[in-house]
C-alpha positions in Angstrom: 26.2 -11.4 13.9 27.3 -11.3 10.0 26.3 -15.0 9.6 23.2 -14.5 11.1 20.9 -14.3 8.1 22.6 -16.9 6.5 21.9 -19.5 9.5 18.3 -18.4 9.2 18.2 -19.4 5.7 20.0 -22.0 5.9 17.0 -23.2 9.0 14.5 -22.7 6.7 16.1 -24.5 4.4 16.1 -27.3 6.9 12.7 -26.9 7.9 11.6 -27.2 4.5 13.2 -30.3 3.9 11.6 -31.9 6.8 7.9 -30.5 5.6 7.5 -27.6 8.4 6.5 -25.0 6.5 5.5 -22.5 9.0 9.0 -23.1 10.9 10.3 -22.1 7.3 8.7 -19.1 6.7 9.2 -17.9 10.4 13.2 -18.7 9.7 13.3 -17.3 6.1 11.3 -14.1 7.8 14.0 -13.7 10.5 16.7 -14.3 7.5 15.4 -11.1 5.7 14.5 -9.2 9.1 18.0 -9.5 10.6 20.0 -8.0 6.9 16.8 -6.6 4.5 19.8 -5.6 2.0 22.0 -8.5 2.6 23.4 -11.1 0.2 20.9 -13.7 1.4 18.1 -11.7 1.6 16.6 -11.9 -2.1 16.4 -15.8 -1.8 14.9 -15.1 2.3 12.2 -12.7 0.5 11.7 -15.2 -1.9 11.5 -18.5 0.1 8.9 -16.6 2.8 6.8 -15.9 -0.5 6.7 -19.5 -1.5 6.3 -20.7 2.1 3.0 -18.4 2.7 1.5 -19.8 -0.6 1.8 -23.1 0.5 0.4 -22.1 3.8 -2.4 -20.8 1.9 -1.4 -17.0 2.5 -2.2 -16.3 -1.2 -2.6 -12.3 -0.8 0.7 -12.5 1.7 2.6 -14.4 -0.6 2.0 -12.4 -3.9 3.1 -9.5 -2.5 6.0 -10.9 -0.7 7.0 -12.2 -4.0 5.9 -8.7 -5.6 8.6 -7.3 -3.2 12.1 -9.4 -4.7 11.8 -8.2 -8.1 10.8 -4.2 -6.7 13.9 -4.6 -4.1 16.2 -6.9 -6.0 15.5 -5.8 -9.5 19.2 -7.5 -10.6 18.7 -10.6 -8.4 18.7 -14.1 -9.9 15.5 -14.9 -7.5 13.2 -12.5 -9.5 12.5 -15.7 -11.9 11.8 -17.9 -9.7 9.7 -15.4 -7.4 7.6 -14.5 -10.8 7.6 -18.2 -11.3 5.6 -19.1 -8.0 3.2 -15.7 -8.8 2.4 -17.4 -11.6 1.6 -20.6 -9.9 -0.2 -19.0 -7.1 -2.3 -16.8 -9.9 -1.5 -13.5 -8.2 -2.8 -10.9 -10.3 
């Protein structure tokens, strides 16, 4: 379906608003899964990076966030995914 990724964003979204973090990540993975070059797949990338770090997933989630400025050079999620690098101390 062409609204797909866009309902599993918008579930993550959801899911972190209610505190389920690893219902996020799983949504905003399915999000970038189901369209890897799709509109909503730089801010799916870079929510599934956030989510792992605060699941702990440190080494996951720098590389993850590695991956939306590599992919999405143009995208306006590369700050924010360099942001939470920064936070998370990936190297």
């Amino acid at each position: 379906s062409p609204v797909a990724a866009d309902a599993h964003l918008l579930r993550g979204q959801a899911f972190d608003n209610l505190g389920e973090t690893t219902n996020a990540a799983r949504a905003y993975l399915a999000a970038f899964s189901g369209s890897p070059e799709g509109p909503v797949a730089p801010a799916a990338l870079t929510k599934l990076g956030i989510s792992l770090g605060a699941l702990g997933q440190t080494q996951d989630a720098c590389v993850t966030l590695a991956e939306v400025a590599t992919r999405f050079p143009s995208a306006p999620e590369v700050g924010e995914a360099q942001q939470a690098m920064a936070s998370l101390g990936c190297g």
